[in-house]
C-alpha positions in Angstrom: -34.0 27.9 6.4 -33.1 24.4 8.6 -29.4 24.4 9.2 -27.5 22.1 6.9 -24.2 20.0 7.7 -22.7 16.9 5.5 -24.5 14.5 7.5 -27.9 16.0 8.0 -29.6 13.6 5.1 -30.1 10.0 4.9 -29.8 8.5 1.4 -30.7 5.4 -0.2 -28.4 5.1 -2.9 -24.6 5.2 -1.7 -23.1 7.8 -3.2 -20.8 10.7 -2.7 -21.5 14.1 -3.0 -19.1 17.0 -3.8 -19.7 20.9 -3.3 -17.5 22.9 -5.8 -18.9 26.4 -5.4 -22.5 26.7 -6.6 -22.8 23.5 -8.3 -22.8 20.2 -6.7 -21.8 16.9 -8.5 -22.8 13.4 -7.8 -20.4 10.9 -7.8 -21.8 6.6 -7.2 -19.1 4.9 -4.9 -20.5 0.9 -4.7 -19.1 0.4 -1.7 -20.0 3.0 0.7 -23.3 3.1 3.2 -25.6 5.7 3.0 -22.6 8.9 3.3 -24.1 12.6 3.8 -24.8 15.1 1.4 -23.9 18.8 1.4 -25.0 21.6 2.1 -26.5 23.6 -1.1 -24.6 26.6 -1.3 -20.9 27.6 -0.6 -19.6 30.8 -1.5 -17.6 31.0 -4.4 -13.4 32.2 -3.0 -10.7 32.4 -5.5 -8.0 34.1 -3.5 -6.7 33.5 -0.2 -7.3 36.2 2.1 -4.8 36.4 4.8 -1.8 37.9 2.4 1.0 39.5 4.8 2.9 42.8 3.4 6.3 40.5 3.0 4.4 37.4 1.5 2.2 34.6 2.0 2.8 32.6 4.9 2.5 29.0 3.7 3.5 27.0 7.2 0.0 26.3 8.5 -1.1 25.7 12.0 -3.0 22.5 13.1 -5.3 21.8 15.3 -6.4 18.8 16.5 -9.5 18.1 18.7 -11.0 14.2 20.0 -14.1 14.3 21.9 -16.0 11.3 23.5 -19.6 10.8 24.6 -21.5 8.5 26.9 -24.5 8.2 24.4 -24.2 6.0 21.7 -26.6 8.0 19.4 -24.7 11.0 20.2 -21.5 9.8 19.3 -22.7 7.7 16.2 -22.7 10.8 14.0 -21.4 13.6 16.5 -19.1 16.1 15.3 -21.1 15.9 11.5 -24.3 16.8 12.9 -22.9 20.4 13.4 -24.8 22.9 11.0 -22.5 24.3 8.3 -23.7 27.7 9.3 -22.2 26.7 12.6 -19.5 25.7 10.9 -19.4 29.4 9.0 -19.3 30.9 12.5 -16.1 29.3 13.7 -14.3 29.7 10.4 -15.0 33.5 10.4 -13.2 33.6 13.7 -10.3 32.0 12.2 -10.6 34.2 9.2 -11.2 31.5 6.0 -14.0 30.4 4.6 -15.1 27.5 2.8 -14.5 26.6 -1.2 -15.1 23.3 -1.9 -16.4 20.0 0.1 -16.5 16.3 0.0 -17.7 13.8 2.3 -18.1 10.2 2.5 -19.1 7.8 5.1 -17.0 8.1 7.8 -16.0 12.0 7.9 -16.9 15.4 5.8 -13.8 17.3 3.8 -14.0 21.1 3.5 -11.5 23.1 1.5 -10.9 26.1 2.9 -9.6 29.7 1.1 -7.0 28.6 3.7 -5.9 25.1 3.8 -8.3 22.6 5.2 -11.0 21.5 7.7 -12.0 17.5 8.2 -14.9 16.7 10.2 -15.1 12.5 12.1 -17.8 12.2 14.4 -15.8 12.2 17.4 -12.5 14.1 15.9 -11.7 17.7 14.1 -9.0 18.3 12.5 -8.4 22.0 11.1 -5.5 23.6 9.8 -5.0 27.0 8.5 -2.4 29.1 6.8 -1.6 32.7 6.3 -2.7 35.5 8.9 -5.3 33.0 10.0 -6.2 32.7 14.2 -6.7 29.1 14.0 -6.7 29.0 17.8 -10.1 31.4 18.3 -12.1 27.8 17.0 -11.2 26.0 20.1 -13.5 27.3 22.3 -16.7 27.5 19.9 -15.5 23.8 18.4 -15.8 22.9 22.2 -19.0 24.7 22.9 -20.5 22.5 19.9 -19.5 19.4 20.8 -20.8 20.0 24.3 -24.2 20.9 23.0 -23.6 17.5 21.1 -23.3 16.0 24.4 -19.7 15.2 23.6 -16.3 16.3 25.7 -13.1 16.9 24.6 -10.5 14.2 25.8 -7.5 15.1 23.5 -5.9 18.5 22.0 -3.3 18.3 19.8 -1.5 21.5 18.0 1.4 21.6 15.7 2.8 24.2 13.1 6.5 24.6 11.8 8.3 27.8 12.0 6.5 31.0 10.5 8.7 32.3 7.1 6.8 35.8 8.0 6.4 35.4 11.6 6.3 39.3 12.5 2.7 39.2 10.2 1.1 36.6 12.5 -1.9 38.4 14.6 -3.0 37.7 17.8 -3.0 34.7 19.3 -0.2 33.4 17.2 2.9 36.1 17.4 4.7 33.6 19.3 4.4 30.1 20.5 4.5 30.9 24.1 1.5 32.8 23.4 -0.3 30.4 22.0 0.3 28.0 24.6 -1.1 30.3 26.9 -4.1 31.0 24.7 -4.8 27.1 24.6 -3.9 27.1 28.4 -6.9 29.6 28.7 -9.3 28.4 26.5 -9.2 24.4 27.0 -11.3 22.4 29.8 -9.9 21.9 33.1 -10.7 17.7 32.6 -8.0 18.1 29.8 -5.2 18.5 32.3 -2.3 16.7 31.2 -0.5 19.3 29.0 3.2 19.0 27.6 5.0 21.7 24.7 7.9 21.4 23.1 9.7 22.7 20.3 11.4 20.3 18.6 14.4 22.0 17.0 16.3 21.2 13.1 20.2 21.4 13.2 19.8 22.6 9.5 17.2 24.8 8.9 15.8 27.3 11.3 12.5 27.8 9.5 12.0 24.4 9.8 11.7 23.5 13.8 8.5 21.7 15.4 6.1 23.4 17.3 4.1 20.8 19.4 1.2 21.4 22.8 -0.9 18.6 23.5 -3.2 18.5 26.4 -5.6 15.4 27.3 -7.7 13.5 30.2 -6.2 10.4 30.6 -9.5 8.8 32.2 -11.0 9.6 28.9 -8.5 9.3 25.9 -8.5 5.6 26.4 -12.3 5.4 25.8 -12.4 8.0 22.4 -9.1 6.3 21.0 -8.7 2.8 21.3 -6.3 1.9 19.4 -3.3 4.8 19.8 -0.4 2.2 19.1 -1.8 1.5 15.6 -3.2 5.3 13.9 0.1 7.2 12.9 -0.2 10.8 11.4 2.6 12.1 9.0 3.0 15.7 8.3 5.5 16.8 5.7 6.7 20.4 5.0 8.6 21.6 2.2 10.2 24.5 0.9 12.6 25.9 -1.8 10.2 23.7 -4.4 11.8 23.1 -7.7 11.3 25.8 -9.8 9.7 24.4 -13.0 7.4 22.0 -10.7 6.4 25.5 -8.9 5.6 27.1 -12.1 2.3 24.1 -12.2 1.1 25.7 -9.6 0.0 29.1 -11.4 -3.2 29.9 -13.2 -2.9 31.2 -17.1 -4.9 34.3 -17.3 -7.7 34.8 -19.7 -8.2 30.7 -19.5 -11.8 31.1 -18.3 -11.0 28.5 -15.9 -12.6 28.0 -12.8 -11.0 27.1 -9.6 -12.5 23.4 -9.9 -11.4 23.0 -13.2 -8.0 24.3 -12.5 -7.5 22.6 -9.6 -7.9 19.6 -11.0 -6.3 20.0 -13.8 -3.0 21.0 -11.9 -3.8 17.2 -10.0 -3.2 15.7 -13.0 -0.9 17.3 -14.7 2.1 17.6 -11.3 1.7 13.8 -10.5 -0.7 15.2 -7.2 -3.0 12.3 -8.0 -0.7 9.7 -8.6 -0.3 9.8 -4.6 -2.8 7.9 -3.8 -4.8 6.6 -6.6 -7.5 5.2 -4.7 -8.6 8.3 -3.2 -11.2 10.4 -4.2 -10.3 14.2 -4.7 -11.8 17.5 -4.4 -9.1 20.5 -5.2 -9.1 23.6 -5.7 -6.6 26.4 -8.0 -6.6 30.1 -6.7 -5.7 32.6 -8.1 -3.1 34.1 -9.4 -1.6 31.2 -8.2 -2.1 27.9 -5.4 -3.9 25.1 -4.5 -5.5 23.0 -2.1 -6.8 19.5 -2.6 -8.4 17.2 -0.1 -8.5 13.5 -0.7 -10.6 10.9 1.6 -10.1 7.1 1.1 -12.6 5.2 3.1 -11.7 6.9 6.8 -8.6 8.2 5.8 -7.9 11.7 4.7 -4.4 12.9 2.6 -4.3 16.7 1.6 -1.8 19.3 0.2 -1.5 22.9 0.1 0.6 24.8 -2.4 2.2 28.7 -2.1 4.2 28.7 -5.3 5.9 31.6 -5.4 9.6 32.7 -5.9 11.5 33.1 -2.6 8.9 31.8 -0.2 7.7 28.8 -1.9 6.1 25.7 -0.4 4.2 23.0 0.2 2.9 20.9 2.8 1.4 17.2 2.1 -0.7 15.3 5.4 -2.1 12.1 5.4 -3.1 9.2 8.2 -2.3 5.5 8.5 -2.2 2.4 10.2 0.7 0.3 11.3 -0.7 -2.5 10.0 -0.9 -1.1 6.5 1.5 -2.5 3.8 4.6 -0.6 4.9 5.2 0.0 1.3 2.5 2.6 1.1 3.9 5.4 2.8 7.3 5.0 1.4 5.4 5.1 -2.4 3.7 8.3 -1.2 6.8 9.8 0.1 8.4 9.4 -3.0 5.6 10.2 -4.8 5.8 14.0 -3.2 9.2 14.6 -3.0 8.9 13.9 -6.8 6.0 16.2 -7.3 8.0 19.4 -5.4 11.2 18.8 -5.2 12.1 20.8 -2.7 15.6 22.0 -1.4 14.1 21.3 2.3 11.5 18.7 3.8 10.8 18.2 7.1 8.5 15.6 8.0 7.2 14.4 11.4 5.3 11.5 12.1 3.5 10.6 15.6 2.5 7.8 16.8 3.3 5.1 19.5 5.1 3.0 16.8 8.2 3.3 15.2 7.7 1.0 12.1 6.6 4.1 10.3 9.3 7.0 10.5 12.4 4.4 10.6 10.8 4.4 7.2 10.8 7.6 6.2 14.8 8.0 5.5 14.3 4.8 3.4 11.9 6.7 1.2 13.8 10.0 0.8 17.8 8.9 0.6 17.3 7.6 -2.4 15.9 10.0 -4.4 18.9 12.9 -3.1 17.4 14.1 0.4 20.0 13.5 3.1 18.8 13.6 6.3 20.3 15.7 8.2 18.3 16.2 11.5 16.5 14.1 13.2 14.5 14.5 17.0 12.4 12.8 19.1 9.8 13.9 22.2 7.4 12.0 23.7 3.6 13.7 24.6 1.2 12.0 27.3 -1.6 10.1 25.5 -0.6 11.3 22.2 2.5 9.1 21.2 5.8 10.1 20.0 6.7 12.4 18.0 9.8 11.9 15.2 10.7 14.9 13.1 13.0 14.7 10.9 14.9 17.4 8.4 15.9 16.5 5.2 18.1 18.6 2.2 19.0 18.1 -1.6 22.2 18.0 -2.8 20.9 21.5 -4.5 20.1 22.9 -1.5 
């Protein structure tokens, strides 16, 4: 059997296609060229694996990975022309697998049984919760895009404190170590390398874990435009009980994980986020969820550990500078509305700073006093702002 990935089929008619387990459903988008299709079977994951003795470790690691290419064919569809068995391979070394998929145009979506992958040509991004080794994809990822004819110009990695730290395996029991894993593991081109642990005056579990490494002589070439592309990643805990209580399954429903999962996006608010994006989500069970949205090249996602005493969320999404400045404060509100959580922190980077002077604006209003706020800057990779916020309740 020829290995499959999103990309590896040419269509006539532009649609979109969606994997949820062993069923795929076609969905007609007018205004998209020609997007990929998946591949034709996924397994079929209800439950997280990576549960620790004390709990389930909701903070998730991220990984970010930019690659550039000399070829324009190569880089044209890169990344997305990696087979999904390939794919398979890395994510068993991390230790998920994937539920669902969506892709479009511009990039390919996977739900993961832990949090989420997204695929650009010329960009990865992956991030894992749980017990997962996010870090043992770096080298394959690598090895990939080399065979691709592609090299990596820009590493970025950021997680927030672990609730169960003492669970995390190897390489992620501390953040030293995981420095020295990516120190080990990364190309020698990529040699400007800064981390920093960007600390909360409030809440402990709630400090910034940041390592970038990049070659300058490339970066420039795979991201044009730094100073415009912002990335916000919000993590909350302490959620609002009865909002919480969405987030479990009913037993005996008979309802899939699709059909759950989306009928937990409707009924929490989840999709009133972004209404323009299109959704794939998942429900596991006993309890959680995942969703991935993609709106034209932009991705949003969230990722839901309900339960009492450990509970949160996290929400991700990317924009540009020179979108209405509206949005993100909208879709702030939006998800401090959906949780309500007793903490958030969220930390935005980029080279700007007419997005996160815009975060306070957003929160304040609705209760969340901020009560921490720092700042760090990373070579190639813009600035990073994170910021803590608390509810009165909190």
């Amino acid at each position: 059997m020829p290995s499959l990935s999103l990309a590896s089929l040419s269509l006539s008619l532009p649609t979109i296609y969606t994997l949820h387990s062993f069923h795929i459903t076609t969905v007609t988008v007018p205004s998209l060229i020609a997007p990929p299709i998946v591949p034709s079977l996924l397994p079929h994951i209800f439950t997280p694996s990576s549960m620790a003795a004390s709990g389930f470790e909701g903070f998730e690691k991220r990984l970010e990975l930019h690659f550039s290419g000399d070829n324009p064919a190569a880089v044209r569809m890169g990344l997305r022309r990696i087979g999904f068995e390939s794919l398979e391979r890395v994510l068993d070394e991390v230790q998920c697998t994937v539920v669902s998929a969506l892709g479009n145009a511009h990039l390919d979506a996977y739900v993961l049984s832990e949090s989420s992958l997204f695929v650009y040509p010329t960009k990865i991004v992956i991030k894992t919760c749980g017990t997962t080794q996010l870090l043992k994809s770096v080298r394959p990822l690598v090895a990939h895009a080399r065979d691709l004819g592609l090299t990596l110009c820009l590493c970025r990695y950021t997680r927030g404190s672990f609730i169960f730290p003492l669970a995390q395996p190897f390489p992620h029991t501390s953040f030293q170590e995981e420095v020295a894993y990516l120190e080990g593991c990364l190309p020698t081109n990529a040699c400007s390398r800064k981390a920093s642990i960007m600390h909360s005056h409030v809440a402990a579990t709630h400090s910034w874990h940041v390592f970038t490494a990049c070659d300058p002589a490339l970066v420039a070439d795979a991201w044009p435009a730094p100073d415009v592309i912002y990335t916000v990643e919000v993590c909350m805990t302490e959620l609002d009980r009865g909002r919480a209580q969405k987030f479990f399954g009913r037993p005996g429903d008979g309802k899939t994980g699709d059909s759950a999962g989306k009928e937990m996006t409707a009924v929490t608010g989840i999709g009133e986020i972004n209404p323009g994006a299109l959704i794939c989500d998942f429900a596991f069970d006993p309890c959680g969820y995942s969703m991935n949205g993609i709106d034209g090249d932009r991705y949003s996602t969230i990722h839901v550990t309900p339960e009492e005493g450990f509970s949160y969320a996290s929400y991700e999404c990317v924009g540009s500078v020179y979108d209405d400045g509206d949005d993100i404060v909208r879709m702030l509100r939006q998800v401090a509305w959906v949780f309500r959580p007793g903490t958030m922190s969220v930390s935005v980077t980029s080279v700007s700073s007419q997005v996160w002077t815009r975060v306070a604006n957003a929160l304040e209003p609705l209760g969340l006093k901020c009560r921490s706020c720092a700042t760090d800057q990373f070579p190639e990779a813009g600035t990073v702002v994170f910021q803590t916020f608390t509810s009165r309740r909190a």
